[in-house]
C-alpha positions as CSV (number, residue, x, y, z in Angstrom):
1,X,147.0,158.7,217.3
2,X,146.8,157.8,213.8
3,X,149.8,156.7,211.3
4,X,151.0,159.5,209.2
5,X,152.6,159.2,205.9
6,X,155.7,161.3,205.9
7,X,157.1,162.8,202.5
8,X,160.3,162.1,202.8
9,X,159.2,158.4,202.7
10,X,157.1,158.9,199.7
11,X,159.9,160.5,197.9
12,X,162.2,157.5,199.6
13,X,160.8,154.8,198.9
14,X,158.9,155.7,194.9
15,X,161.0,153.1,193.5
16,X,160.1,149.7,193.5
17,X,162.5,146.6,194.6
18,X,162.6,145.7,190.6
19,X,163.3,149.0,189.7
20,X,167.2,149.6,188.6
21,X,168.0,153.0,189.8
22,X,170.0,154.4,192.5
23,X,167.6,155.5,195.2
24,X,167.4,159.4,195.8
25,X,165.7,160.8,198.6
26,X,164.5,164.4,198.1
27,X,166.6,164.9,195.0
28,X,165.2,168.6,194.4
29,X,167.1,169.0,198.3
30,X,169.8,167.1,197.1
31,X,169.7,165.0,200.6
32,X,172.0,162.3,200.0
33,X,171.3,158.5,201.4
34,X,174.1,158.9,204.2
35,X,172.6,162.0,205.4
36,X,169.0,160.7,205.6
37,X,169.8,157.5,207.4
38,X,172.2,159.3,209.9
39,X,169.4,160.7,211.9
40,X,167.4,159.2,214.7
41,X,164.5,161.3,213.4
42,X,164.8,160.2,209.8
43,X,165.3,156.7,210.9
44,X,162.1,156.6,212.9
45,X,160.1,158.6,210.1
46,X,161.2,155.5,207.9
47,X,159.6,153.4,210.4
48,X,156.3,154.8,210.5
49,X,156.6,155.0,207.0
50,X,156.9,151.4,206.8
51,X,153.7,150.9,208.8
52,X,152.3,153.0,206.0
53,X,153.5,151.2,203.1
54,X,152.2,148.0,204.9
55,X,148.8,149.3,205.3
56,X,148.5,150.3,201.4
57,X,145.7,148.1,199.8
58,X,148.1,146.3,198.0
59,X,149.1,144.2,201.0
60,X,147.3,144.7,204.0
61,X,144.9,147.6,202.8
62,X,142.9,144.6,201.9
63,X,144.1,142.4,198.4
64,X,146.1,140.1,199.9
65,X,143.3,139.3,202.4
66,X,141.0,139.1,199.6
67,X,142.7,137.5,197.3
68,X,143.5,134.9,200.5
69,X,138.9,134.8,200.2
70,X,138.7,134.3,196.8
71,X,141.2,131.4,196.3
72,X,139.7,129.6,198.9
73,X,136.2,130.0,198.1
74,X,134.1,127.7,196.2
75,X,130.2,128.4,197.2
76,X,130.5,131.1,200.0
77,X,130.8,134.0,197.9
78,X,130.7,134.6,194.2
79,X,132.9,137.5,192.4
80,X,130.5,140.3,190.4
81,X,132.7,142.7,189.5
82,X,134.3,143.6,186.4
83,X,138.2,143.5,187.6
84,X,139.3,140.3,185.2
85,X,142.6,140.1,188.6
86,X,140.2,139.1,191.2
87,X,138.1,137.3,188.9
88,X,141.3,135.0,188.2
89,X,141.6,134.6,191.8
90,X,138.1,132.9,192.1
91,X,138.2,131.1,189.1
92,X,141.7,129.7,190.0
93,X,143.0,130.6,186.7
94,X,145.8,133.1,187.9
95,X,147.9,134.4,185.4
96,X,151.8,135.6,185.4
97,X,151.0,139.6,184.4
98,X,148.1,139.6,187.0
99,X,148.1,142.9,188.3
100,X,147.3,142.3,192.2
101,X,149.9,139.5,192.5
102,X,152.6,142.0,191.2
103,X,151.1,144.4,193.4
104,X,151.3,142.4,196.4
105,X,155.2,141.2,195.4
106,X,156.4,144.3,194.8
107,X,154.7,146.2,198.0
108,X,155.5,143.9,200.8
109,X,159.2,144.1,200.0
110,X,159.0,147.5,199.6
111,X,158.0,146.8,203.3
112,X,160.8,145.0,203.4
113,X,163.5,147.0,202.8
114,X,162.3,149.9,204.7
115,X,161.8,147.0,207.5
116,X,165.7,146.7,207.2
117,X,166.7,150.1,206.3
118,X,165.9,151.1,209.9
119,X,167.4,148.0,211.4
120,X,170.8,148.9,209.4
121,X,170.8,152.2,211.4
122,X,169.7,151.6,215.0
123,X,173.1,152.9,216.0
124,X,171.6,156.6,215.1
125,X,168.7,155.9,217.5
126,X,169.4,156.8,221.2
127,X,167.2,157.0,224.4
128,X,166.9,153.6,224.7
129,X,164.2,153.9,221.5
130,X,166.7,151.1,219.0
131,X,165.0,148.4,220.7
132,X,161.5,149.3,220.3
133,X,161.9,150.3,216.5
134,X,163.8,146.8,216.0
135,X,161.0,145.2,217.6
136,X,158.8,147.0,215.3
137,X,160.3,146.6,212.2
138,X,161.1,143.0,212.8
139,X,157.0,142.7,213.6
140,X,156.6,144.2,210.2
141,X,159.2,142.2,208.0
142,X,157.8,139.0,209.6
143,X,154.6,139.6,208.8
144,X,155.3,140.3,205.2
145,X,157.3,137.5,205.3
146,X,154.5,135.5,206.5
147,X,151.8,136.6,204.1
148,X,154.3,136.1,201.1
149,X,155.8,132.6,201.5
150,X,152.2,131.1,202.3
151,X,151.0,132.6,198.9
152,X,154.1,132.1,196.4
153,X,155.4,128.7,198.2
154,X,153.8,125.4,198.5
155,X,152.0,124.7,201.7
156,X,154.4,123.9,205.4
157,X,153.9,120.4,206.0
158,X,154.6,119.3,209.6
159,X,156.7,117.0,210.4
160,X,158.3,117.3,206.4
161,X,161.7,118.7,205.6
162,X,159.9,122.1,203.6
163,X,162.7,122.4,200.8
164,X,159.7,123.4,198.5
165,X,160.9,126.5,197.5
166,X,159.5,129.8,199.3
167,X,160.4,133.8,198.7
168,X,163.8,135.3,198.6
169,X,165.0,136.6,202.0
170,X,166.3,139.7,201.8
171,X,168.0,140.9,205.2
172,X,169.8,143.9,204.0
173,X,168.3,147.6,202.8
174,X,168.8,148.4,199.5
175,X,169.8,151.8,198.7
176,X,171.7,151.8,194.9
177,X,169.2,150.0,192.5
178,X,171.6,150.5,190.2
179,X,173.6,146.9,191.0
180,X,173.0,143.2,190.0
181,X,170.2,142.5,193.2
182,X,169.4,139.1,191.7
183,X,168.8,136.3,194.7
184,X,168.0,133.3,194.9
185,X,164.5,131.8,197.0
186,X,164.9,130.5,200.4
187,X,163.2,126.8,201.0
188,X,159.9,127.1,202.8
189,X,161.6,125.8,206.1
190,X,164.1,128.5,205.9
191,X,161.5,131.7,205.5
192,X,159.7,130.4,208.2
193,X,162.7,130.0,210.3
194,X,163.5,133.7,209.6
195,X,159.8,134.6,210.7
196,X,160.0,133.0,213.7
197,X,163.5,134.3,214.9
198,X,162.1,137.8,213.8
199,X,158.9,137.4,216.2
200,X,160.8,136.3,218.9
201,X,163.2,139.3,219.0
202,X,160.4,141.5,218.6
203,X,158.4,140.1,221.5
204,X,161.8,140.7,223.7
205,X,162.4,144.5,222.6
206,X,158.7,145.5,222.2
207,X,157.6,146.9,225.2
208,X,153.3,146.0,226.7
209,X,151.7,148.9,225.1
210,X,152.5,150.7,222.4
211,X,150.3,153.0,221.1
212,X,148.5,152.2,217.9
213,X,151.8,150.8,217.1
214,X,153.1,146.6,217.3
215,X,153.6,145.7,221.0
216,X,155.0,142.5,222.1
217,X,151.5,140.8,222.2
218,X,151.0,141.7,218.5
219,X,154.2,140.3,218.0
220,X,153.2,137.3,219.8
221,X,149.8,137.0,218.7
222,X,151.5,137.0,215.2
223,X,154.0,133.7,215.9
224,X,151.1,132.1,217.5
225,X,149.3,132.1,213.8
226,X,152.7,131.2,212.5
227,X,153.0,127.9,214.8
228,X,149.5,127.3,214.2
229,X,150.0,127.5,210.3
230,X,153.1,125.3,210.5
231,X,150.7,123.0,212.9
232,X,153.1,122.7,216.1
233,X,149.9,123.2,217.6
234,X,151.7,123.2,221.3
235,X,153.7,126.2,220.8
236,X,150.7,127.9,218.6
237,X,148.4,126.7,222.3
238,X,151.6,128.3,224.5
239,X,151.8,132.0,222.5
240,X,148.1,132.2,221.8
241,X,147.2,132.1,225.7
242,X,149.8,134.3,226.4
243,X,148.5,136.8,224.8
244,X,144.7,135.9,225.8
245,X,146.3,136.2,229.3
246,X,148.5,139.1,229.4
247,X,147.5,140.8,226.8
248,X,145.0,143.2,228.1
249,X,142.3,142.6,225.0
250,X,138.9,140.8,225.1
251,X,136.2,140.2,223.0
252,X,134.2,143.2,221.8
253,X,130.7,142.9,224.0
254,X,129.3,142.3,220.6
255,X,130.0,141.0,217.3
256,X,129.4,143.7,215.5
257,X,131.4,146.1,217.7
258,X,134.8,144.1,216.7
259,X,134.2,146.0,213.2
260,X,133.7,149.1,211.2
261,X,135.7,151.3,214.0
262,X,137.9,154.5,213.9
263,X,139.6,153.6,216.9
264,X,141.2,150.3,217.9
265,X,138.4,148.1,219.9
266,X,139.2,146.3,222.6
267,X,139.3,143.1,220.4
268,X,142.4,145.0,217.9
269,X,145.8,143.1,218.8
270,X,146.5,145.0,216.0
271,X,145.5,147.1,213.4
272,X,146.4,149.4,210.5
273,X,145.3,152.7,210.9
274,X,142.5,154.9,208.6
275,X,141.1,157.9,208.5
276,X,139.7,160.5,206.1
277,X,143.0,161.8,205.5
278,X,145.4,158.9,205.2
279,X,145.4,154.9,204.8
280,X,143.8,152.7,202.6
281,X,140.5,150.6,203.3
282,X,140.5,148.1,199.9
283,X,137.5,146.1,201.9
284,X,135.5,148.6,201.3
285,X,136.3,148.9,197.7
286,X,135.3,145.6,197.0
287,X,133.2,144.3,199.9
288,X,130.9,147.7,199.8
289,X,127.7,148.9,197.8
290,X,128.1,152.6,196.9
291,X,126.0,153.4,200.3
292,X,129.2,152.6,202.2
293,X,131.8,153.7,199.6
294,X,132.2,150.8,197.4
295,X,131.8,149.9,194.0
296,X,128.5,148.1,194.1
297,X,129.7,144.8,196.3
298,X,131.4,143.1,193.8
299,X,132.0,140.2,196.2
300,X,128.0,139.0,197.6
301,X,127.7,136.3,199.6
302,X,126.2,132.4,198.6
303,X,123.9,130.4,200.0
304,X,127.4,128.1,200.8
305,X,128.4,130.7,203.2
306,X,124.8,130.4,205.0
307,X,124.9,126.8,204.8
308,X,128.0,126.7,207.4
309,X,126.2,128.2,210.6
310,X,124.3,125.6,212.8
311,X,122.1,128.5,214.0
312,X,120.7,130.6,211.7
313,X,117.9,131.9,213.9
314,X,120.2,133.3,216.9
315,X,123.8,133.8,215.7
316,X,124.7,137.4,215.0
317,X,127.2,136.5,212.3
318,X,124.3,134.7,210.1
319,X,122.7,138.3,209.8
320,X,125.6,140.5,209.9
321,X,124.6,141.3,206.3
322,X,122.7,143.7,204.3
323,X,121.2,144.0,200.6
324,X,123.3,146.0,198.2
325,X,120.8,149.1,197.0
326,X,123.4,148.6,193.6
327,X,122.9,144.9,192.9
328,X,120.8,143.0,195.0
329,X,123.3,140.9,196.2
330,X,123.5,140.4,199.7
331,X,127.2,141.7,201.3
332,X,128.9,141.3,204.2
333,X,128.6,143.8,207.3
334,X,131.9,144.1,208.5
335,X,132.7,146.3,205.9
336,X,130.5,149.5,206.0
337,X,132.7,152.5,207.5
338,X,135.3,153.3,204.4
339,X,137.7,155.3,206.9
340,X,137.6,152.4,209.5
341,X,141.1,150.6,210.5
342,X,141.7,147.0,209.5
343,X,142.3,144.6,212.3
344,X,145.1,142.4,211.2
345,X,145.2,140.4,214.7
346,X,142.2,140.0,216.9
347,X,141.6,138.4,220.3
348,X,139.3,136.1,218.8
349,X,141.5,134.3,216.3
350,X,143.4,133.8,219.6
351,X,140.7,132.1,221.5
352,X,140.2,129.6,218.5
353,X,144.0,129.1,217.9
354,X,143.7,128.1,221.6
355,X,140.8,126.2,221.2
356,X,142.1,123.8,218.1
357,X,145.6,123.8,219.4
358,X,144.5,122.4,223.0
359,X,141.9,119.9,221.2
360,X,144.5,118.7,219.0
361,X,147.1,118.0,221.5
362,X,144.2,116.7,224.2
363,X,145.1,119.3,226.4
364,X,142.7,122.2,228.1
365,X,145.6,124.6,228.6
366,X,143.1,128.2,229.2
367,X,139.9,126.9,229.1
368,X,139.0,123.1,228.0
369,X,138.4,123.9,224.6
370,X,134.9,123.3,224.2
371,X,134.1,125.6,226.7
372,X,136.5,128.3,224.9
373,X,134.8,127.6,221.5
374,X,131.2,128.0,223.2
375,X,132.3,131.3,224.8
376,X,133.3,132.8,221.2
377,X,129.7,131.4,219.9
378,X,128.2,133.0,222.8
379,X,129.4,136.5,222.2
380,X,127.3,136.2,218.8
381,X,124.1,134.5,220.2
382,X,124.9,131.2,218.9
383,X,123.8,128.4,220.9
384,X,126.3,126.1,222.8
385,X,127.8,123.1,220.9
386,X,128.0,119.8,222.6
387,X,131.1,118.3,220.8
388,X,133.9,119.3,218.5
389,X,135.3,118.1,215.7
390,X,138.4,118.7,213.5
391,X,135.2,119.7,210.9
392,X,133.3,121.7,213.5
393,X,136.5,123.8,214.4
394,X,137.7,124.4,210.8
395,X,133.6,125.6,210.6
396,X,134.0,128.0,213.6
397,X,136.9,129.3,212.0
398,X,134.7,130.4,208.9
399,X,131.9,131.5,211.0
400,X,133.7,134.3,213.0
401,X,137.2,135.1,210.7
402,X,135.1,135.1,207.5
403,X,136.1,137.5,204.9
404,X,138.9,138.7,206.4
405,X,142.0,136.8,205.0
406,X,142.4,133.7,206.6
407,X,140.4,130.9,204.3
408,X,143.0,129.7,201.8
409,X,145.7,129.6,204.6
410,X,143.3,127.7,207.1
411,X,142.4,125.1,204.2
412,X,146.1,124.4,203.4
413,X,146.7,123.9,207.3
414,X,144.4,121.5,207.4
415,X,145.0,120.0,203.7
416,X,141.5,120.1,203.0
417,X,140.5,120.3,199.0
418,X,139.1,123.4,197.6
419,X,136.3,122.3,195.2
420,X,138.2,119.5,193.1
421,X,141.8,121.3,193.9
422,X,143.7,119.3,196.3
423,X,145.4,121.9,199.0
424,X,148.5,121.7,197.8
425,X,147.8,122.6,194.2
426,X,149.4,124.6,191.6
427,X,146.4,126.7,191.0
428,X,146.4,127.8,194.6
429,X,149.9,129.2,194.7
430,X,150.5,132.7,192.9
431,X,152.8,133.0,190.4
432,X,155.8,134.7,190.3
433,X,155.4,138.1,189.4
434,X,156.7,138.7,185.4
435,X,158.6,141.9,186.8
436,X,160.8,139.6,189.0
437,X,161.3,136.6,186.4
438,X,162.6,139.4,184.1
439,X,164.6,141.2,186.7
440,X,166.1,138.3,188.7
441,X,168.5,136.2,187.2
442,X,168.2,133.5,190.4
443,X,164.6,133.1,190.2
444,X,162.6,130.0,189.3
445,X,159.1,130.4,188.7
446,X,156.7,128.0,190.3
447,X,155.6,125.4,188.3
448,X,152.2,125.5,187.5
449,X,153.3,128.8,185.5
450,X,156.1,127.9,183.9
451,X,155.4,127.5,180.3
């Protein structure tokens, strides 16, 4: 079943959070706030709304995953187009009006407050269904949460305090724009707190299965990336073969089947949902020659990208590329069917988070983990390694998560430099959005942008 974008959350939820107007929800009907939040049915149309607003390719329709590419790249890929936001993004020369940052802000806590708009009224909800929708919009406020405070705050550090400052927590729906909502940011250490207590509760209320909807191993599969991020590798080891265990997903038989698909694959933890009629596929957009949907391919990939793989002559992931009839470039295969859903969590990120975690802590918790590295190379053809490495596992992670959102964040896990930019640098941190500094009387802007 694919998500559907209901009308009355369009008309809800126009607004953004810097916007200073009450909130009216089909004026022309004159329904007031009370009277759409009093029903289990409007409550749960706000919730698959919110999976909708998530999925727009502001946030998870694809910029923040590319912009996640492009400020970790340095010789993998090389920008073409003629968007001057992206373009920043590469050249790590981000500005305070860019247009995707603002985008991305202003989105995920849109997602946000409809996130908490339907946990303020679970007590509408009956039929034992208020657990399941808290579990789901908890799933969905944490990863917002997630994406934002590991772009707008300075790296976690393990074993460090985290009072670096991270993103304003908002807990509460807003309905009435029209009063002061200025707030202060929450450390780093706090955010993350709030993510985790989030993922938990959503792992106890969601239930196995759950459609095309979060289930408690999405939620899982999500804190295990958090605890890996925050590198408390044990607990990241613990949640990752959980889900690897009970889960019910493997590996798609091949690599190419775990992309370009209408349907969730076997491999899909989770996934936001596309199709002709609804959802957004910014990938494509930007990944894509015309062929497929695209512009042209404005992002081609570099002979640095090539350079990573060990096995040029066997590994699937090597080829998984074509020429762009547009420019010549030479783009990226995972991105070639524009109605196909986005995986957002997939078994293999799981098997690697395993993998690292257990090296890491000496442990072989699953599968020793070069045996559970080797298996993911095998799916694709490579040949088997006969070591690891810290190096070689930060490599595998390139080899089968590239280009889908996960470079910048792996880099400042494992405080590695990007280019002559230590991992902790200004440049790779967005800037507050403009909007916000202007609207928000509590806000400090981060430093590198602060004139």
């Amino acid at each position: 079943m694919k998500i559907i974008k209901y009308t009355l959350i369009l008309v809800l939820f126009f607004t953004t959070i810097s916007c200073e107007k009450e909130l009216d929800i089909e004026p022309a009907q004159s329904i007031s706030s009370e009277k759409a939040l009093s029903t289990e049915d409007n409550v749960l149309n706000i919730l698959v709304g919110t999976y909708t607003e998530a999925g727009e390719d502001a946030t998870f329709g694809g910029r923040t995953q590319i912009i996640a590419d492009l400020l970790g790249n340095t010789t993998q890929m090389s920008w073409g187009g003629t968007f001057v936001d992206p373009r920043q993004f590469n050249s790590k020369s981000v500005l305070v009006d860019n247009a995707f940052v603002e985008e991305v802000w202003g989105n995920s806590y849109e997602v946000i407050n409809q996130a908490n708009l339907v946990i303020d009224n679970l007590e509408v909800i009956t039929n034992g269904a208020a657990d399941i929708a808290e579990g789901e919009a908890k799933f969905l406020r944490a990863l917002m949460y997630f994406d934002l405070v590991r772009h707008f705050g300075k790296p976690y550090v393990a074993g460090a305090s985290n009072t670096q400052l991270g993103v304003p927590l908002r807990l509460n729906g807003i309905i009435d724009y029209g009063i002061d909502l200025s707030i202060a940011r929450s450390t780093v250490e706090e955010v993350y707190t709030q993510i985790i207590t989030d993922l938990n509760d959503a792992f106890s209320k969601l239930p196995a299965t759950n459609d095309v909807y979060a289930d408690k191993y999405a939620a899982e599969a999500l804190l295990a990336k958090v605890y890996f991020q925050q590198g408390n590798y044990a607990a990241a080891r613990d949640a990752a073969d959980d889900v690897i265990l009970y889960s019910g997903h493997t590996l798609a038989p091949t690599y190419s089947g775990a992309f370009n698909n209408d349907v969730d694959s076997v491999e899909d933890l989770f996934a936001f949902q596309v199709t002709s009629q609804g959802g957004d596929n910014d990938f494509i957009t930007f990944y894509a020659s015309q062929d497929f949907g695209g512009r042209q391919g404005d992002i081609d990939l570099q002979i640095g990208f090539f350079n990573l793989f060990d096995d040029a002559a066997n590994d699937e992931r090597y080829s998984f590329t074509y020429v762009s009839s547009d420019t010549g470039g030479t783009l990226t295969s995972k991105y070639t069917n524009q109605f196909a859903n986005i995986s957002v969590l997939r078994i293999a990120d799981m098997h690697l988070v395993r993998a690292e975690s257990n090296f890491r802590e000496g442990t072989s918790v699953g599968l020793p983990p070069l045996d559970e590295v080797n298996a993911v190379r095998a799916r694709s053809n490579a040949s088997a390694l006969i070591a690891l490495t810290l190096d070689v596992l930060f490599n595998e992670r390139q080899l089968e998560l590239s280009f889908e959102g996960q470079l910048i964040h792996d880099i400042k896990r494992t405080q590695k430099n990007v280019g002559a930019l230590s991992f902790d640098a200004e440049e790779l941190i967005l800037p507050i959005p403009q909007a916000e500094m202007d609207t928000n009387n509590l806000m400090f802007q981060n430093t590198g942008y602060v004139k």
